[in-house]
C-alpha positions as CSV (number, residue, x, y, z in Angstrom):
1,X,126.8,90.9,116.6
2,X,130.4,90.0,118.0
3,X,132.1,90.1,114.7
4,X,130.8,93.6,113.7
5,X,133.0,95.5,116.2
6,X,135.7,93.7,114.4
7,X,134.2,94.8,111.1
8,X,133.5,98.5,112.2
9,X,137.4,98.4,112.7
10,X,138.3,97.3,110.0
11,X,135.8,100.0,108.1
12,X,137.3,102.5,110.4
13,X,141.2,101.2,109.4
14,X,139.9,101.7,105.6
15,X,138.9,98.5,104.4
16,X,136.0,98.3,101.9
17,X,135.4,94.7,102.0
18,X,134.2,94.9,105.3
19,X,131.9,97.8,104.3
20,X,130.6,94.5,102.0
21,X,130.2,92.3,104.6
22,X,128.0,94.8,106.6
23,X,126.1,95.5,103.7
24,X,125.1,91.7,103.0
25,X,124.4,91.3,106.4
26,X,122.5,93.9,107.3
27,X,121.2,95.5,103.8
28,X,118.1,93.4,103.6
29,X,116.7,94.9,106.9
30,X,117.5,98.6,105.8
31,X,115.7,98.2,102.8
32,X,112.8,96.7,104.1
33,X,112.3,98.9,106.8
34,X,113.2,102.0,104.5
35,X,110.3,100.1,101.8
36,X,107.5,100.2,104.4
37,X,108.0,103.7,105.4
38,X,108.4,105.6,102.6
39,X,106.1,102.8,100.4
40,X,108.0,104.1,97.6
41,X,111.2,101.6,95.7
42,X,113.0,104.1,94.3
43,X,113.4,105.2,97.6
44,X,114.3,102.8,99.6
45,X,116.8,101.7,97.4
46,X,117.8,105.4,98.1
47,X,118.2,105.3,101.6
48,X,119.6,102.0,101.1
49,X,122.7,103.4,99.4
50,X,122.6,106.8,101.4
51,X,122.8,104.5,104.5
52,X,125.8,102.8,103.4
53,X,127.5,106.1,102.2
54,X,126.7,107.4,105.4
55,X,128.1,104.5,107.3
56,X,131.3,104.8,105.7
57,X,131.7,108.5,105.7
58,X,130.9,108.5,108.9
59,X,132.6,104.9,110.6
60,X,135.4,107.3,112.4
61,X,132.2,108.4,115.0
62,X,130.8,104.8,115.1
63,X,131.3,103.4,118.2
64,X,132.9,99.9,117.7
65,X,131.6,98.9,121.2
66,X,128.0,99.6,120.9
67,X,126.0,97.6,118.6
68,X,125.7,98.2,115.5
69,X,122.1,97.7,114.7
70,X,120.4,100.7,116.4
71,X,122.8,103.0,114.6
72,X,122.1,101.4,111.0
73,X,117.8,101.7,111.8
74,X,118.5,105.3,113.5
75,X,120.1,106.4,110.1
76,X,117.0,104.6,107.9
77,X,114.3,105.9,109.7
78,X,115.8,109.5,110.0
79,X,116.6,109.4,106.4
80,X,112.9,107.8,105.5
81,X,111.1,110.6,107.5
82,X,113.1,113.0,105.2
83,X,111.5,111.5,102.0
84,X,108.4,111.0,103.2
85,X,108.1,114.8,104.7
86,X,109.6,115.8,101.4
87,X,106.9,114.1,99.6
88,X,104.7,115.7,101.7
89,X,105.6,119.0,100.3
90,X,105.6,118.2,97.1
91,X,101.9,116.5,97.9
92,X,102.6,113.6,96.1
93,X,100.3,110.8,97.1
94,X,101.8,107.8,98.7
95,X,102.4,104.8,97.0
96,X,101.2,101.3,97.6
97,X,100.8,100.3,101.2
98,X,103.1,98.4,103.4
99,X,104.8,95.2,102.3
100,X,105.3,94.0,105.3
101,X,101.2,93.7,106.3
102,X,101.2,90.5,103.8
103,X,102.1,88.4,107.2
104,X,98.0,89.5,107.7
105,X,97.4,86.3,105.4
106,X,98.2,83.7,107.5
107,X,95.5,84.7,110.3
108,X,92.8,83.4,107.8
109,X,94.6,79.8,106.3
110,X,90.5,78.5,104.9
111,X,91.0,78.7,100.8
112,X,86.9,80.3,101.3
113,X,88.3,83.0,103.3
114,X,90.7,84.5,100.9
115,X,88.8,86.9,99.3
116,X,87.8,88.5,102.6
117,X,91.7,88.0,103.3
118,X,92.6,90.5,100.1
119,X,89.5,92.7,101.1
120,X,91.2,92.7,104.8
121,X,94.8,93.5,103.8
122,X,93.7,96.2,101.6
123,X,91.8,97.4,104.2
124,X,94.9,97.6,106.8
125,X,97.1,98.7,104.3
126,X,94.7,101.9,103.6
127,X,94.7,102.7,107.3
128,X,98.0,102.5,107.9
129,X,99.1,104.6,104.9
130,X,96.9,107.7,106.9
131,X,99.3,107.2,109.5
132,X,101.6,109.9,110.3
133,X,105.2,108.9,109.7
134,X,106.5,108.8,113.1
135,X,103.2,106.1,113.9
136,X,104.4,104.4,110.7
137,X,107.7,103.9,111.6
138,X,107.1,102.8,115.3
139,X,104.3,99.9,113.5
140,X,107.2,99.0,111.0
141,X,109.8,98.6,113.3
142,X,107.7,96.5,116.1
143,X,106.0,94.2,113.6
144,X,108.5,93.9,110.5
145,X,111.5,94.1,112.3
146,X,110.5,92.3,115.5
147,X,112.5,94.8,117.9
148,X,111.6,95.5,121.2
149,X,109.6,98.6,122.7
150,X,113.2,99.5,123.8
151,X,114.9,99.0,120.6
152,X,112.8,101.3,119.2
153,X,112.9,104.3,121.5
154,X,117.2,104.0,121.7
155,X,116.4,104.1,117.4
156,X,113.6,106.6,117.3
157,X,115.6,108.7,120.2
158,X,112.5,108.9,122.2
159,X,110.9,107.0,125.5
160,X,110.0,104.1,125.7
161,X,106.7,105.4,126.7
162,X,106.2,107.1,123.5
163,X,107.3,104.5,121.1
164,X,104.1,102.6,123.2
165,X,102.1,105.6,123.0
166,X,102.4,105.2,119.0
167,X,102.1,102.2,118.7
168,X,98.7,102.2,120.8
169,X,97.6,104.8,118.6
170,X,98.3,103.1,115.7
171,X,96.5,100.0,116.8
172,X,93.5,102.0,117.7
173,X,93.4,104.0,114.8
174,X,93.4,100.7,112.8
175,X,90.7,99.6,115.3
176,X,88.3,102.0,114.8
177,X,88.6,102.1,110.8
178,X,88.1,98.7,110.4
179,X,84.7,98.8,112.7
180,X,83.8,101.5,110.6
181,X,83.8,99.2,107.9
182,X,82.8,96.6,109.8
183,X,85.7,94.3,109.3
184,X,86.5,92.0,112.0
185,X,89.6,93.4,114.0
186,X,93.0,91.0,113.3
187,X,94.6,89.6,116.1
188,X,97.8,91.9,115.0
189,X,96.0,94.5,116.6
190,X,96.3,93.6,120.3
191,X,100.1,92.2,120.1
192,X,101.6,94.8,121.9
193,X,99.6,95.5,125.1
């Protein structure tokens, strides 16, 4: 946005209340994204604050001229993978899928079909949590973020061939679990060829 190289100045100059304004604008999409990594509240809210923290520890090395955006996911999903790798070690199962995969119930909108709906969700939200984190991340950026392939390979510091790579691998993966199951495949699946 135009008005957050004025605000990164103003950070940089010492100002808190633009710190504020950065965090209302932009605190939402941290969260969330942090929330369907990690699947775990606590955290997100976390990596929420260490985010923040970080921004303003850190706004002398922010570059007022590039956007602002990149920087803000680069530091959630570097901080998420921490947790989850973390939690890993500690081999503490994952929480509760993916809040994010609740867009799934608009593809059935017939009342009958809801059941098959929840059965569906759960379904997804099972696969997904197999994912490696890196996978994961790629799916949560591209469908609950809505950024671009590019996007996230400048976030994820990777080509844009393997942010694709991921994500193909992710839809696959959810592919072939759900015709194990035999579950009809979402349209969610194919978005992103």
């Amino acid at each position: 946005m135009a008005d957050d190289l004025l605000l990164i100045r103003k950070l940089q100059a010492g100002e808190m209340e633009a710190l504020g304004t950065l965090f209302e604008r932009y605190g939402t999409a941290v969260y969330r994204t942090a929330l369907a990594i990690t699947r775990d509240e606590r955290a997100a809210e976390d990596i929420l604050q260490e985010c923040f923290l970080r921004m303003y520890t850190y706004a002398a090395s922010i570059d007022p001229k590039r956007p602002l955006r990149p920087w803000l996911y680069r530091v959630t999903v570097n901080l998420a993978y921490d947790h989850v790798n973390a939690a890993r070690r500690r081999v503490h199962p994952l929480d509760d899928v993916l809040e994010w995969l609740n867009t799934l119930t608009s593809a059935f909108p017939a009342p009958d079909r809801r059941v098959e709906e929840t059965e569906l969700l759960y379904l997804v939200r099972d696969v997904i949590a197999e994912l490696p984190a890196a996978h994961r991340a790629a799916i949560v950026l591209f469908y609950l973020e809505n950024l671009s392939i590019e996007e996230i390979a400048t976030i994820m510091e990777l080509p844009a061939g393997t942010v694709k790579s991921r994500l193909h691998y992710a839809r696959e993966r959810l592919r072939e679990m759900l015709t194990q199951r035999q579950r009809p495949v979402p349209e969610v699946a194919y978005e992103f060829t």
